[in-house]
TIVEX-599315 format. One line per field, with one value per residue (C-alpha): chain; x, y, z. Coordinates in Angstrom, 2 decimals. Layout:
<rs>
tormar = (A, ...)
X = (X, ...)
Y = (Y, ...)
Z = (Z, ...)
</rs>
This chain:
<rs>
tormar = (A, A, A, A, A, A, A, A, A, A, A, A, A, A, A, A, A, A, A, A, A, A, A, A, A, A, A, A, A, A, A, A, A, A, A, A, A, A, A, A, A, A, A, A, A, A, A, A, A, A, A, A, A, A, A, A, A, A, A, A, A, A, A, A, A, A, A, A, A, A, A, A, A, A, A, A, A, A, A, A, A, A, A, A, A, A, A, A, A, A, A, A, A, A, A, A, A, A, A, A, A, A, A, A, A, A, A, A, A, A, A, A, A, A, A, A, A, A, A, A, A, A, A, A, A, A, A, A, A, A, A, A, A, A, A, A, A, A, A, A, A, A, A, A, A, A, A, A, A, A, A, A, A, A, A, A, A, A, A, A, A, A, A, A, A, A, A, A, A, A, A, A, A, A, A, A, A, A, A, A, A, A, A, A, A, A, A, A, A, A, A, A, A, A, A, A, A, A, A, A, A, A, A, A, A, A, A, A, A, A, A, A, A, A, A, A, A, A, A, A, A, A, A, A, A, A, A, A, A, A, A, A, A, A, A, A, A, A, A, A, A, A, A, A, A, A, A, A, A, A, A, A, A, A, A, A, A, A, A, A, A, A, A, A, A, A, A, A, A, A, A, A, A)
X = (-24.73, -25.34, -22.75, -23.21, -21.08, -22.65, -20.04, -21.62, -21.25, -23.13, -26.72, -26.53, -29.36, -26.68, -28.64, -31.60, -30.58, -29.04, -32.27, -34.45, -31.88, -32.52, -36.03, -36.90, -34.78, -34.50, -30.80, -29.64, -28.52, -25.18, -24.27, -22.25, -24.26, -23.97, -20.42, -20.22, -22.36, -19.92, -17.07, -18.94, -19.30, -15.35, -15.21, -13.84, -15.41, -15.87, -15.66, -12.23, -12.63, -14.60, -11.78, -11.06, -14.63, -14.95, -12.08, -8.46, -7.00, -5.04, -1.21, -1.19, -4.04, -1.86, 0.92, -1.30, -1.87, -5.67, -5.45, -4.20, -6.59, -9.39, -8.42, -8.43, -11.53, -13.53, -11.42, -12.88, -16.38, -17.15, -16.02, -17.56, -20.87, -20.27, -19.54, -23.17, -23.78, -26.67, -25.99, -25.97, -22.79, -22.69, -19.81, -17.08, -14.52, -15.92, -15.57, -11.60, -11.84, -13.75, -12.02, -11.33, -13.55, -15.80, -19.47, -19.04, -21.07, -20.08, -21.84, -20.48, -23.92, -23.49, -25.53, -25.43, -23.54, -26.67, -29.25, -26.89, -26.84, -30.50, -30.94, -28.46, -30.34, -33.75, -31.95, -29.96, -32.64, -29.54, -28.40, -26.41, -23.21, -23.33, -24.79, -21.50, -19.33, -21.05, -20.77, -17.07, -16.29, -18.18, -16.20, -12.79, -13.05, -14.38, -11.85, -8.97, -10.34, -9.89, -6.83, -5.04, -6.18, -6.88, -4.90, -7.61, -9.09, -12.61, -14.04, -12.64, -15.51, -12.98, -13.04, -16.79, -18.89, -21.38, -22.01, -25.34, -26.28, -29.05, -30.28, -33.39, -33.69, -35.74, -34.20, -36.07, -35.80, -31.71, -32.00, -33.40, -31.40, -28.18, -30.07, -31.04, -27.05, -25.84, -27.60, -26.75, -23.04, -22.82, -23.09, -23.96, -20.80, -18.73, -21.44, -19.77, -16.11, -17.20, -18.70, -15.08, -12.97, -14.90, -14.62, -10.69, -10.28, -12.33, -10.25, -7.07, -8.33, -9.50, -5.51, -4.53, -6.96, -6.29, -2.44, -2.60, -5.29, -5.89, -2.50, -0.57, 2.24, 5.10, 4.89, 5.28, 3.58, 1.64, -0.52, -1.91, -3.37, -5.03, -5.32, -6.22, -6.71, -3.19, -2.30, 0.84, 1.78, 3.82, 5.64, 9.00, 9.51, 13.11, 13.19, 12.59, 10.87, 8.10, 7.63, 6.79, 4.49, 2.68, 2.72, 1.01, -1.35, -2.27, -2.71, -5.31, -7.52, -7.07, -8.46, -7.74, -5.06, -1.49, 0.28, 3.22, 5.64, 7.53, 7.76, 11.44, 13.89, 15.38, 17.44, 18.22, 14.26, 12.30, 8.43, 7.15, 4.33)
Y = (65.10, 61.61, 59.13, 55.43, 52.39, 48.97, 46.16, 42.75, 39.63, 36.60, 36.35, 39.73, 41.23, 44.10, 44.15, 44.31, 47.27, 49.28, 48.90, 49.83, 53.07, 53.90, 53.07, 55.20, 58.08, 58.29, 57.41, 56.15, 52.55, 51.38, 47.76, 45.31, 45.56, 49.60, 49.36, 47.04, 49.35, 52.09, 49.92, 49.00, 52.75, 53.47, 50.81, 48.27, 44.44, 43.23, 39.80, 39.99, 41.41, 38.98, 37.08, 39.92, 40.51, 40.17, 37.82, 37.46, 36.44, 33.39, 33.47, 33.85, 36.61, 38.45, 38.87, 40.24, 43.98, 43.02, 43.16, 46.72, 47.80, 45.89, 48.57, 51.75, 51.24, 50.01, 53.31, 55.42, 53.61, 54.70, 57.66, 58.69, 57.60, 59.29, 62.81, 62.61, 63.07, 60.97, 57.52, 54.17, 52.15, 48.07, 45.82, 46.47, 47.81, 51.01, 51.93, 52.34, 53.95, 56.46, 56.36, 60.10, 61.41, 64.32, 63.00, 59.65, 57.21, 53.31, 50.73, 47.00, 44.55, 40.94, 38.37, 35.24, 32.05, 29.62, 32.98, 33.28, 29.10, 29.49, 32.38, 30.44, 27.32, 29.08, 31.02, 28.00, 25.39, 23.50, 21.14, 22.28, 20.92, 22.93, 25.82, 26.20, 25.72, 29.11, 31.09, 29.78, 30.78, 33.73, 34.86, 33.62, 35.70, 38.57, 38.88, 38.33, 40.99, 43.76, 42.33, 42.08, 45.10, 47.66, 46.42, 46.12, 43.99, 43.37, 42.49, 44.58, 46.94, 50.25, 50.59, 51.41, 54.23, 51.73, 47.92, 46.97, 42.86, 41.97, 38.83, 40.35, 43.24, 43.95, 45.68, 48.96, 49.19, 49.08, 51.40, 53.74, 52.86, 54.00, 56.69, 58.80, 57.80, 59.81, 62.40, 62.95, 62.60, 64.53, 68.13, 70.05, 72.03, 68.28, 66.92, 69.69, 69.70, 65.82, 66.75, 69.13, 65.92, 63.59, 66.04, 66.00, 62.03, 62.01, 64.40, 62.40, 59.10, 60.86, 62.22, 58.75, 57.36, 60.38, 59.32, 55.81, 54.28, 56.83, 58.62, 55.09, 57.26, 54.51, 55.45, 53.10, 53.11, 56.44, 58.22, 61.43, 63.25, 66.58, 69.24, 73.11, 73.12, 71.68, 68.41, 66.48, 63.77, 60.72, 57.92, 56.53, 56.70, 56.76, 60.30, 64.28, 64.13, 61.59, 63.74, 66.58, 64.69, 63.39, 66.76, 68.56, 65.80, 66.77, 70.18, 68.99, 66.79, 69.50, 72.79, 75.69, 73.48, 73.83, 70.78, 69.31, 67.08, 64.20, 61.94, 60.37, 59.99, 56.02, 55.66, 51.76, 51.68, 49.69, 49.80, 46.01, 46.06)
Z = (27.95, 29.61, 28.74, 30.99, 30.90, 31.97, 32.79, 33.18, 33.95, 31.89, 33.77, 35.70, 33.43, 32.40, 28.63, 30.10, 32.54, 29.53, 27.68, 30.30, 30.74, 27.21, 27.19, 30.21, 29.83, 25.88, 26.00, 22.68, 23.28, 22.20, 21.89, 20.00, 16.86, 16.73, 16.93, 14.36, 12.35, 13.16, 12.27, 8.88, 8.34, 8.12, 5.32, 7.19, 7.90, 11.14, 10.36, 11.21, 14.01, 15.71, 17.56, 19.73, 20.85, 24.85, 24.77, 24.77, 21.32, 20.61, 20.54, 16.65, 16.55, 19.35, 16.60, 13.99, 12.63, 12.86, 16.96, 16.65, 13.70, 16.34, 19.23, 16.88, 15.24, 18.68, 19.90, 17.25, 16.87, 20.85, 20.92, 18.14, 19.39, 22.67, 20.86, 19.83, 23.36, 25.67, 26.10, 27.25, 26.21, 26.87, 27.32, 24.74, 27.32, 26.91, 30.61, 30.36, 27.08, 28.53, 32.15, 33.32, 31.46, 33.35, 33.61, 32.68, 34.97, 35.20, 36.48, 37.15, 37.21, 39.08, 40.55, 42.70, 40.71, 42.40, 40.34, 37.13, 36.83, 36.75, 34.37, 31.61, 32.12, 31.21, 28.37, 26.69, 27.70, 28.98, 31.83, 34.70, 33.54, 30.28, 32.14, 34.45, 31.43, 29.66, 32.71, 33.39, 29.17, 29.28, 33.18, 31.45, 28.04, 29.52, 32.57, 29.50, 27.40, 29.62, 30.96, 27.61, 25.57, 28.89, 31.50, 33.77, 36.38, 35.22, 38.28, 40.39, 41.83, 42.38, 39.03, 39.08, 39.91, 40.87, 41.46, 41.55, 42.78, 40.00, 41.80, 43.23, 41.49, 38.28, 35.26, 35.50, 39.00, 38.62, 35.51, 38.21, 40.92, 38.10, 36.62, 40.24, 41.25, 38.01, 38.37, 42.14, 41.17, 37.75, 37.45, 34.27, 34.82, 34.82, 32.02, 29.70, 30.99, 29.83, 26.34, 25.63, 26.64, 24.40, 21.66, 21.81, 22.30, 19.33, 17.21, 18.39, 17.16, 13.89, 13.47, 14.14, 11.55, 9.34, 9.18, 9.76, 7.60, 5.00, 3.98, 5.34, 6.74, 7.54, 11.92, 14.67, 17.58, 16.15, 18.99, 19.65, 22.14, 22.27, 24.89, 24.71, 21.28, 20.58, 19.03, 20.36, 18.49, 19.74, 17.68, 15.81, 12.42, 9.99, 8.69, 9.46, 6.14, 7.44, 10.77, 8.65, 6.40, 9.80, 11.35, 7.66, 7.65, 11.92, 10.90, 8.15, 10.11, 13.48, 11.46, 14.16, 16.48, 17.32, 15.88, 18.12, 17.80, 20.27, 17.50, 17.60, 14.75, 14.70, 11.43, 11.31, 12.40, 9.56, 10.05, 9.87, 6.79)
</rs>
């Protein structure tokens, strides 16, 4: 099982790569309008959504539900895709939300400002002037994105595998250049220690989604994380009765798993709706 991540900046021909990646290699290619699909799929719309997308939300979409409903069902939507095994993910701050797991490859693309100006120029048939300002938005969103939701410094190359410099370089030459580096660096005996991780983020966000979204179990800050077939589960609520409710509804979703709880009794604790 193959699973990439391409980070890019505006102009650094990180689409392009990903494409070529799937093109060449038979990779399924998973972008923005996939996940959306994805999203779409659980019943949900992604109009609403869209104000989280590769940028940091205002100070009023910071306080609402939707900016945790946003995370969960990007959560859910990528790792589901990646449980299906070979492929190339773009953008979308899948990188973190895979980080640690066995097998998966990352790649960070840039380019030259003086190369990038160019490239937006020819794109947007635009001046200069509005050429920085695109580049500038697109830096500024994208560096806010992974700083609010992951914590993480976009540009920081240690938090790649590999950084390639796309100003002279052709797509399908870099899809190369990413593909030979994987495969130097990933072992079949990591690809599947990779494939059993995936697997058990992906049960853990389906527990959370079970609970959550479906039975609407009253639980704050609800998360869950599996491990050697055994299901921990993390999270405040205002009764014994609710934990056991949560813990019933685990066992449901985890068919075969241990079921355990941390979850922590607060009795004045009121879950906001």
């Amino acid at each position: 099982m193959a699973i990439i991540t391409v980070s890019r900046k505006l102009a650094a021909l990180g689409d392009e790569t990903a494409r070529e990646l799937a093109n060449q290699f038979k990779y399924r290619y998973v972008d923005k309008s996939a996940l959306e699909e994805k999203i779409k799929s659980y019943g949900v719309s992604y109009s609403k959504f869209l104000k989280y997308d590769e940028k940091k939300p205002s100070f009023l979409a910071s306080l609402s539900q939707d900016r945790d409903d946003y995370l969960h069902f990007l959560k859910r939507a990528i790792l589901d895709e990646a449980d299906q095994g070979d492929a190339i993910f773009i953008g979308r701050g899948t990188g973190y939300i895979l980080k640690g797991v066995p097998g998966v490859f990352s790649v960070f693309l840039v380019a030259p400002p003086e190369i990038r100006l160019e490239r937006v120029k020819s794109y947007f048939h635009c001046d200069e002037k509005k050429a920085r300002g695109i580049i500038e938005q697109s830096d500024s969103d994208r560096k806010s994105f992974h700083r609010y939701f992951f914590d993480m410094k976009w540009q920081d190359p240690g938090n790649y595998h590999l950084c390639l410099n796309t100003g002279h370089l052709h797509p399908a030459l870099c899809a190369e250049i990413v593909k030979y580096m994987r495969d130097k660096t990933v072992s079949q005996d990591t690809e599947d220690q990779g494939k059993a991780r995936i697997k058990e983020l992906s049960l853990a966000q389906m527990v959370i989604h079970y609970i959550l979204y479906e039975k609407q179990v009253p639980v704050h800050f609800l998360e869950a994380s599996v491990s050697n077939s055994c299901i921990t589960l993390y999270g405040v609520v205002n009764s014994q009765s609710l934990i056991e409710a949560i813990v019933a509804y685990a066992q449901e979703i985890g068919s075969g798993c241990s079921v355990k709880s941390e979850i922590q009794i607060v009795q004045e604790y009121n879950v906001m709706p």
